[in-house]
DSSP file (Angstrom, degrees, kcal/mol; ACC not computed):
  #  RESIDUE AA STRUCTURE BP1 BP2  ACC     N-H-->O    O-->H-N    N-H-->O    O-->H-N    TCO  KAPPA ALPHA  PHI   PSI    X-CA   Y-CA   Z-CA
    1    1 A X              0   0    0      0, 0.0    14,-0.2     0, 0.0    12,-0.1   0.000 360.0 360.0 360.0 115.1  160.9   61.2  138.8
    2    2 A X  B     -A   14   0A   0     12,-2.9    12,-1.6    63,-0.1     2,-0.2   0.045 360.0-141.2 -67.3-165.7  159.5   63.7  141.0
    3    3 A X  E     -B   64   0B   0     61,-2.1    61,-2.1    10,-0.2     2,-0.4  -0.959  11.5-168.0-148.2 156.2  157.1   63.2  143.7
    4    4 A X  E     -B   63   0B   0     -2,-0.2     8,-5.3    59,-0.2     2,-0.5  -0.981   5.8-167.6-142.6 142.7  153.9   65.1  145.4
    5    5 A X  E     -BC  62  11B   0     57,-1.4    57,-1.2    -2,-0.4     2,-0.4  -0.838   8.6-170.1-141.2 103.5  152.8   64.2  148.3
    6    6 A X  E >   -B   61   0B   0      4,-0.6     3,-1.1    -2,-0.5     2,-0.4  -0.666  55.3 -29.5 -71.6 107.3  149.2   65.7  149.3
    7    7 A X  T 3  S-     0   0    0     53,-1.6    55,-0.1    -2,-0.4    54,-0.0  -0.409 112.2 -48.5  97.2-169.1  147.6   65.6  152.2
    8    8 A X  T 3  S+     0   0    0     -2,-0.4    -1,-0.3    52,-0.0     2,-0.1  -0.353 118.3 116.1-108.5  45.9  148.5   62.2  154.6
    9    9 A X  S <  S-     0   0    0     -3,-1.1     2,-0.1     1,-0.2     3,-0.0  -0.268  70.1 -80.7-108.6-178.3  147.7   60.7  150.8
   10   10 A X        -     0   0    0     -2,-0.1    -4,-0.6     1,-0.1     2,-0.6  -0.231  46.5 -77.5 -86.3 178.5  150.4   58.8  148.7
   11   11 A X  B     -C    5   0B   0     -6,-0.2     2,-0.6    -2,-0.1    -6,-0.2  -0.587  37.0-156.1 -73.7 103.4  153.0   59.6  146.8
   12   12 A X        -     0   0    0     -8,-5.3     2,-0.0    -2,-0.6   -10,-0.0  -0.729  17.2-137.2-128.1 132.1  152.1   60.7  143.1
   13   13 A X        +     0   0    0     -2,-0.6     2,-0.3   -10,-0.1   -10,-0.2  -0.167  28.3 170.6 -64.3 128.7  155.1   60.2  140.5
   14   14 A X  B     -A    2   0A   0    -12,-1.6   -12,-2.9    -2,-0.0     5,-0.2  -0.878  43.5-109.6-153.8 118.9  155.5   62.9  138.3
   15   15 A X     >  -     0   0    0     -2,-0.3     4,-3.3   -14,-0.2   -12,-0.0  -0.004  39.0-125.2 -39.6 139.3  158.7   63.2  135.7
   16   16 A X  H  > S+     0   0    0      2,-0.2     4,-3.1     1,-0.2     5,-0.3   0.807 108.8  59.9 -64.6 -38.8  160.8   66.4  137.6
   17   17 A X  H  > S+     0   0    0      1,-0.2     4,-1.1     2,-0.2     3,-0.2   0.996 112.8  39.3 -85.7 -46.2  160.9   68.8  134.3
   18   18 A X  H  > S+     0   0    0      1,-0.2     4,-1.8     2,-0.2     3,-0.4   0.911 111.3  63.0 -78.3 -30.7  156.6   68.7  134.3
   19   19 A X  H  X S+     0   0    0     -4,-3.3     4,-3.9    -5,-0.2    -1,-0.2   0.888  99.5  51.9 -18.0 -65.3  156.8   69.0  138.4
   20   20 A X  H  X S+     0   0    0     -4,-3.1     4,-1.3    -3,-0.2     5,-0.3   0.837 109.7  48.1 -61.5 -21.6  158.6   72.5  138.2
   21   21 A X  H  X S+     0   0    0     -4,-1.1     4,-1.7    -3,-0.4    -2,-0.2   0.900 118.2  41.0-102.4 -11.0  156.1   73.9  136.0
   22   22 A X  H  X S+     0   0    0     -4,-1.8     4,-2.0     2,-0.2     3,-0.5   0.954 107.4  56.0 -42.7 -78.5  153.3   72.5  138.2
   23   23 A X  H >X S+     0   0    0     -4,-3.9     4,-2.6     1,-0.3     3,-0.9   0.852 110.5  45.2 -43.4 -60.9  154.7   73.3  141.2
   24   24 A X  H 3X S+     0   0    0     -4,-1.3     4,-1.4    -5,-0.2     3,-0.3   0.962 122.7  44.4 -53.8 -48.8  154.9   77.4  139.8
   25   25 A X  H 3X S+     0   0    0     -4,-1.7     4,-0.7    -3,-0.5    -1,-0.2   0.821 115.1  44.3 -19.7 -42.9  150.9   76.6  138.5
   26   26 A X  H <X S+     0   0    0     -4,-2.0     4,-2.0    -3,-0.9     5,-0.2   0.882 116.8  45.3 -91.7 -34.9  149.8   75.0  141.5
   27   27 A X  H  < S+     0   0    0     -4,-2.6     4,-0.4    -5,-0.3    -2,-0.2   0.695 112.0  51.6 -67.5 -36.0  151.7   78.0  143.9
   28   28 A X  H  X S+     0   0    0     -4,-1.4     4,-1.5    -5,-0.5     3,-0.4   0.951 117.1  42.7 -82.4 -73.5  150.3   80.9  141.6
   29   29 A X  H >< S+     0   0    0     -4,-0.7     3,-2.7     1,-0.3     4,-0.5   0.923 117.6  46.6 -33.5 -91.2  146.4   79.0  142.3
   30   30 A X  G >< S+     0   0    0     -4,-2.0     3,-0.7     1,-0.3    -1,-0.3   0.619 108.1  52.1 -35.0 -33.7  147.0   78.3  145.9
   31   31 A X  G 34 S+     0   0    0     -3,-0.4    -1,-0.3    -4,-0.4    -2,-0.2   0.798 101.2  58.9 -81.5 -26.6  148.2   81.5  146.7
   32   32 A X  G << S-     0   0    0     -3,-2.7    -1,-0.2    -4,-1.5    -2,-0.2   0.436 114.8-120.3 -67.3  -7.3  145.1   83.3  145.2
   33   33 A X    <   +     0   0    0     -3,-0.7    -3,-0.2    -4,-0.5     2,-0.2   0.725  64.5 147.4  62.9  39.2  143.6   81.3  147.6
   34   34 A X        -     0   0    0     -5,-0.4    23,-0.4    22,-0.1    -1,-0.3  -0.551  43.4-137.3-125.5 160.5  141.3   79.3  144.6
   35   35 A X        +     0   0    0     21,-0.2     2,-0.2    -2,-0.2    21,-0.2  -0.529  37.3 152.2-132.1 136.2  140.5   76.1  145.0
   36   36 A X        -     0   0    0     19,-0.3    19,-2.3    -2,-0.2     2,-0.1  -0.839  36.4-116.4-178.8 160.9  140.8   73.8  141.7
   37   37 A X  E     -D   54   0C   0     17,-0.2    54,-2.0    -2,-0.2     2,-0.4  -0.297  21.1-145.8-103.1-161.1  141.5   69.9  140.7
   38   38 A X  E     -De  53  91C   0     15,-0.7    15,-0.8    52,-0.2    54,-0.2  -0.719  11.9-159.3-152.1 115.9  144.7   68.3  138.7
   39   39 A X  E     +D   52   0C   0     52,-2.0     2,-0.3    -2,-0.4    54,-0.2  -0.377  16.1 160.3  -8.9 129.6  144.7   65.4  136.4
   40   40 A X  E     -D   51   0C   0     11,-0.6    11,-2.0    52,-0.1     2,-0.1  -0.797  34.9-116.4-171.3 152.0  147.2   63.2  135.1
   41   41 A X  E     -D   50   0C   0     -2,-0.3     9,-0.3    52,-0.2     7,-0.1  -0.432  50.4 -90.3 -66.8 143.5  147.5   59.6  133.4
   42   42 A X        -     0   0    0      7,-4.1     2,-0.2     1,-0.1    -1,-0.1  -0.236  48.2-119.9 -46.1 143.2  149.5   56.8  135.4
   43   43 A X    >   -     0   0    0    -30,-0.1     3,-1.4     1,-0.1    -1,-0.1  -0.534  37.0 -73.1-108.2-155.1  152.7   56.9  134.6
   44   44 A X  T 3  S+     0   0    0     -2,-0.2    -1,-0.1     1,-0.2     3,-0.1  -0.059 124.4  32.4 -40.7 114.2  154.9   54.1  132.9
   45   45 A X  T 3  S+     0   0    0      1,-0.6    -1,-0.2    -2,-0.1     2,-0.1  -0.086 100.5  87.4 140.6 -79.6  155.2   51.6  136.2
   46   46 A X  S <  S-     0   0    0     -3,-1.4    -1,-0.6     1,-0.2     3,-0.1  -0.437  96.8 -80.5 -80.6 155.3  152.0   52.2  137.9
   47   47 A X        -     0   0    0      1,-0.1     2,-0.3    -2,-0.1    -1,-0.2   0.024  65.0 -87.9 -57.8-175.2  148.8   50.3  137.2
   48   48 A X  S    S+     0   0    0     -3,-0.1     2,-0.2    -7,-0.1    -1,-0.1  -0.552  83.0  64.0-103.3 141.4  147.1   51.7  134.1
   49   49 A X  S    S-     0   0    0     -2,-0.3    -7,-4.1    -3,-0.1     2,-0.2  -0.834  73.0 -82.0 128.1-168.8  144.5   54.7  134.3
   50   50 A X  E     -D   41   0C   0     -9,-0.3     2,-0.3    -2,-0.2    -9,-0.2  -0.915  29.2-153.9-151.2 138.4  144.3   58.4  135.3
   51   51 A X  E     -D   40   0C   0    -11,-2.0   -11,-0.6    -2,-0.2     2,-0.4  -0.572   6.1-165.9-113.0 161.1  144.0   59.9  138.5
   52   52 A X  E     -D   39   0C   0     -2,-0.3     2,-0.2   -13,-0.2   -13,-0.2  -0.988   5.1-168.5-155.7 151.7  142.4   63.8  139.9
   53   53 A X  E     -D   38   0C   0    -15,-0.8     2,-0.8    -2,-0.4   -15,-0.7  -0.921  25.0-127.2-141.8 111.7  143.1   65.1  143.4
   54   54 A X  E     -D   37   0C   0     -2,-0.2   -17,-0.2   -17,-0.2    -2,-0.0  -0.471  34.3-152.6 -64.4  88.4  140.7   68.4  144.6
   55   55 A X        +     0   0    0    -19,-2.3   -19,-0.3    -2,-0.8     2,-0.3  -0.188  22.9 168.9 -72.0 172.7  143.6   71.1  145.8
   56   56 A X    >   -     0   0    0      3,-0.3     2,-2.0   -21,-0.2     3,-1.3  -0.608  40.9-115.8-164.0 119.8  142.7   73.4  148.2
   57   57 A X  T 3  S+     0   0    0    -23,-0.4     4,-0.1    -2,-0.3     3,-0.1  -0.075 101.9  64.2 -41.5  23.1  145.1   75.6  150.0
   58   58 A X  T 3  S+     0   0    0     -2,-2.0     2,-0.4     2,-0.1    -1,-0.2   0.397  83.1  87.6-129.9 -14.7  144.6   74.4  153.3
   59   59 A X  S <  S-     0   0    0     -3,-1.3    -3,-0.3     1,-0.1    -1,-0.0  -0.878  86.4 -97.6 -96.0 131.2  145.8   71.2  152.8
   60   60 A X        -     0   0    0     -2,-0.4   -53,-1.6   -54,-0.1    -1,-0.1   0.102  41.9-173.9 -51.9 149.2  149.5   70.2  153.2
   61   61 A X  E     -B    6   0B   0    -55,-0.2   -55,-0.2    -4,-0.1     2,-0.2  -0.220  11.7-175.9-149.2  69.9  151.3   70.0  150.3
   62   62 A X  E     -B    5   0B   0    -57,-1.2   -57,-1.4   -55,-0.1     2,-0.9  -0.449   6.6-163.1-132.9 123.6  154.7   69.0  149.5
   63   63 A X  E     +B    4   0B   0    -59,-0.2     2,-0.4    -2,-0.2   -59,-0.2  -0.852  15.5 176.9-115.3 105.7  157.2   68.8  146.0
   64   64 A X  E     -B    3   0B   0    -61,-2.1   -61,-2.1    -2,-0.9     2,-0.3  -0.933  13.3-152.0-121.0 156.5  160.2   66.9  145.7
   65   65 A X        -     0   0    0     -2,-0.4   -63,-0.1   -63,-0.2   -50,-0.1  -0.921  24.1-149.4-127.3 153.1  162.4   66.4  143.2
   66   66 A X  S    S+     0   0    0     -2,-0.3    -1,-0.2     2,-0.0   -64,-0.1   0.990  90.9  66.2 -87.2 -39.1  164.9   63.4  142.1
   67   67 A X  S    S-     0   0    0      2,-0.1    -2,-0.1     1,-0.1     4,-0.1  -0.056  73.8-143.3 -78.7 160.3  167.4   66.5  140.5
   68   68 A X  S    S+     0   0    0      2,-0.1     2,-0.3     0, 0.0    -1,-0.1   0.756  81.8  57.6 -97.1 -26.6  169.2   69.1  142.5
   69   69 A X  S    S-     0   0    0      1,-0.0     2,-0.2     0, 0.0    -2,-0.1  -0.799  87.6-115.1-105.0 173.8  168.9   71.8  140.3
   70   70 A X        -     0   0    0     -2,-0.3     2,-0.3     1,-0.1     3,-0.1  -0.533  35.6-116.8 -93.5 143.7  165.7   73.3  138.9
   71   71 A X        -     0   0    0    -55,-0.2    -1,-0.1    -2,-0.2     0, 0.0  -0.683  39.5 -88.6 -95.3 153.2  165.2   72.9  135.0
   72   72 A X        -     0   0    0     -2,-0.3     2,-0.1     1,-0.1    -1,-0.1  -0.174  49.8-124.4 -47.9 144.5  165.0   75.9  132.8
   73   73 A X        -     0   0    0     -3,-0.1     2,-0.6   -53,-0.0    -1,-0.1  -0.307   7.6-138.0 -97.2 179.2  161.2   76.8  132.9
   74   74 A X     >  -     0   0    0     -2,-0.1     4,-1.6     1,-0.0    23,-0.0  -0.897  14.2-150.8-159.6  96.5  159.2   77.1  128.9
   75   75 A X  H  > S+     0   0    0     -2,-0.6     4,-0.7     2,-0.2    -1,-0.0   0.384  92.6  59.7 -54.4 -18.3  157.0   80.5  129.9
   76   76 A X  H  > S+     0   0    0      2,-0.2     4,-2.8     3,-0.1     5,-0.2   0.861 105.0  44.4 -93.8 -65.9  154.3   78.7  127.1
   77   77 A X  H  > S+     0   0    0      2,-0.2     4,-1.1     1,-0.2    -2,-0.2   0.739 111.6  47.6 -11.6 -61.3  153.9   75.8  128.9
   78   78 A X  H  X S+     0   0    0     -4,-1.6     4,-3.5     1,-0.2    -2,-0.2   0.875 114.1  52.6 -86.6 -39.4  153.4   77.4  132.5
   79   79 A X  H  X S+     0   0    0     -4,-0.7     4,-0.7     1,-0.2    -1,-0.2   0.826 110.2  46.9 -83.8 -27.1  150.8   79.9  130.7
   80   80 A X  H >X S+     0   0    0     -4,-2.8     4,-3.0     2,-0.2     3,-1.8   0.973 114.6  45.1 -67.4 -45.9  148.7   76.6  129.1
   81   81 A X  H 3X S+     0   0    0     -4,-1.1     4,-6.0     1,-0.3    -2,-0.2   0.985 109.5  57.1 -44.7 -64.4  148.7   74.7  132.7
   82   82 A X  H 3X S+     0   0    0     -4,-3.5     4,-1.5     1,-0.2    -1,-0.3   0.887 115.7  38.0 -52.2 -23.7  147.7   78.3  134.1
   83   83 A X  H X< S+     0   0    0     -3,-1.8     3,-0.7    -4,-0.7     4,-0.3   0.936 112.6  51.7 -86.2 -56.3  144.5   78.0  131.4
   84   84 A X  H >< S+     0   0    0     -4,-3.0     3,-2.0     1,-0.2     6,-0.7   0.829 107.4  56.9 -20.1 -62.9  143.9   74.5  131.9
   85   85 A X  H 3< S+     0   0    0     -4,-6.0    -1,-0.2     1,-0.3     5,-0.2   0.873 107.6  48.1 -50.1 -39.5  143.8   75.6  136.0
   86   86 A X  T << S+     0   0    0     -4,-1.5    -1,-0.3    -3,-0.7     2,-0.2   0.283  97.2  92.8 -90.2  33.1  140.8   78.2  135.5
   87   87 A X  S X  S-     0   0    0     -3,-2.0     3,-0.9    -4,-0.3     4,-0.0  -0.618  92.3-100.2 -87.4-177.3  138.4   75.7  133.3
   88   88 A X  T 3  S+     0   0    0      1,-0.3    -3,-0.1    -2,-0.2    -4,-0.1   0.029 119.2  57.7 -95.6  -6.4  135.9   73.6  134.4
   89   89 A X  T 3  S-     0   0    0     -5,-0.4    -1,-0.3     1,-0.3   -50,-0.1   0.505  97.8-137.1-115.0 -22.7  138.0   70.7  134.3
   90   90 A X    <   -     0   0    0     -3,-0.9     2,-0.5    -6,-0.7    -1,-0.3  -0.360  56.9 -24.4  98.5 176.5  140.6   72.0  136.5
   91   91 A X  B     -e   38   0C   0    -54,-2.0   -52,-2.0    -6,-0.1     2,-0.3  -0.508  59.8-165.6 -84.7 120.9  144.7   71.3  135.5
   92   92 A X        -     0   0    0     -2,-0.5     2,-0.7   -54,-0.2   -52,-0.1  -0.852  35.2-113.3-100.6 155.7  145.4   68.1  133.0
   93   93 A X        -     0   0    0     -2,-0.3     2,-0.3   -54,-0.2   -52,-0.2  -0.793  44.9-170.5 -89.8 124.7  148.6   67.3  132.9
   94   94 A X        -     0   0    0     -2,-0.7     3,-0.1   -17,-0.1   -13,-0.1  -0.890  23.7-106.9-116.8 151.7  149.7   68.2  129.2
   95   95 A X        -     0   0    0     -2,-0.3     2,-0.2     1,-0.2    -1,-0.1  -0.091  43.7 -91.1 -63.1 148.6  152.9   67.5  127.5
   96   96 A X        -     0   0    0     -2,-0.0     2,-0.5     1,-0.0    -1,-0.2  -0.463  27.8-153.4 -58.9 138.3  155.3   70.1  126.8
   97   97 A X        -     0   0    0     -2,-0.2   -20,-0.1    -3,-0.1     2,-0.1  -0.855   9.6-162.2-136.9  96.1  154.8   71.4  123.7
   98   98 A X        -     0   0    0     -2,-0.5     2,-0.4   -22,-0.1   -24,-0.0  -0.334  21.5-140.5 -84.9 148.6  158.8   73.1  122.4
   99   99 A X        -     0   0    0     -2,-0.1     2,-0.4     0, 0.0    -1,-0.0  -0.872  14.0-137.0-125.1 148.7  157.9   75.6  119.5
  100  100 A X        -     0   0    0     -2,-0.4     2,-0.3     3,-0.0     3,-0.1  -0.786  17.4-107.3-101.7 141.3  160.6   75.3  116.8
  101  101 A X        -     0   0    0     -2,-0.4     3,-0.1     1,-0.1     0, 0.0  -0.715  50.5 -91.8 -80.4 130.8  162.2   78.6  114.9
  102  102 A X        -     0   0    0     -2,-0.3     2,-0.6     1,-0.1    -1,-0.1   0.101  46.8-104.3 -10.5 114.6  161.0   78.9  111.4
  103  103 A X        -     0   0    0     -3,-0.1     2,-0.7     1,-0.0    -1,-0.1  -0.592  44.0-138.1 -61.2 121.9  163.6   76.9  108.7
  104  104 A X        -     0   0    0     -2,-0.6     2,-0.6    -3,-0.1    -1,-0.0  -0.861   4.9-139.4-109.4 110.2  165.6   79.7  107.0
  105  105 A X        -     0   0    0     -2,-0.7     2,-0.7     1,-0.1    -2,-0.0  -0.469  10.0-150.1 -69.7 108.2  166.2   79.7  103.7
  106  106 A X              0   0    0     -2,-0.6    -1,-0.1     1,-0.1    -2,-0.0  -0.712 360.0 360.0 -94.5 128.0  169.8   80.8  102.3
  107  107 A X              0   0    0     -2,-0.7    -1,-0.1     0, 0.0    -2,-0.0   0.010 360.0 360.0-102.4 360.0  170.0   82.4   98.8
């Protein structure tokens, strides 16, 4: 379980494999110098409910992780997060969504 830590704010737990594709989401935003918020549900642990934090690029901002290497990145993923981040709602954290190959039938 990663960690982000915003701000002089707390610590908020977030599983390592959806962290890296924040962190490239949130880096991509911030660096454009835009302004946007991020969503996500408690997870298992913490009391029950959903949280939003207002980034901003001028405020500190800081990504840890429990694993030592970085997990292979899913290019579908990072490009839904990147739509989420320009709506009107700002980035929810959505589940990974792994696209399957086609069953092939042998004749």
């Amino acid at each position: 379980m990663g960690t982000i830590q915003y701000g002089s704010g707390e610590e908020i737990h977030i599983e390592d494999r959806a962290l890296a594709h924040l962190k490239v989401v949130i880096a991509t935003k911030l660096r454009r110098n835009e302004s946007f918020t991020l969503s996500w549900r408690h997870p298992d642990g913490d009391p029950a409910g959903r949280s939003t934090i207002w980034l901003h690029p001028s405020i500190p901002l800081r990504f840890t992780f429990d694993e030592p290497e970085a997990p292979p990145l899913n290019p579908s993923w990072i490009h839904d997060l990147m739509q989420s981040a320009s709506s009107t709602g700002g980035i929810g954290l959505i589940d990974e969504v792994v696209d399957t190959p086609e069953p092939v039938s042998v004749d």
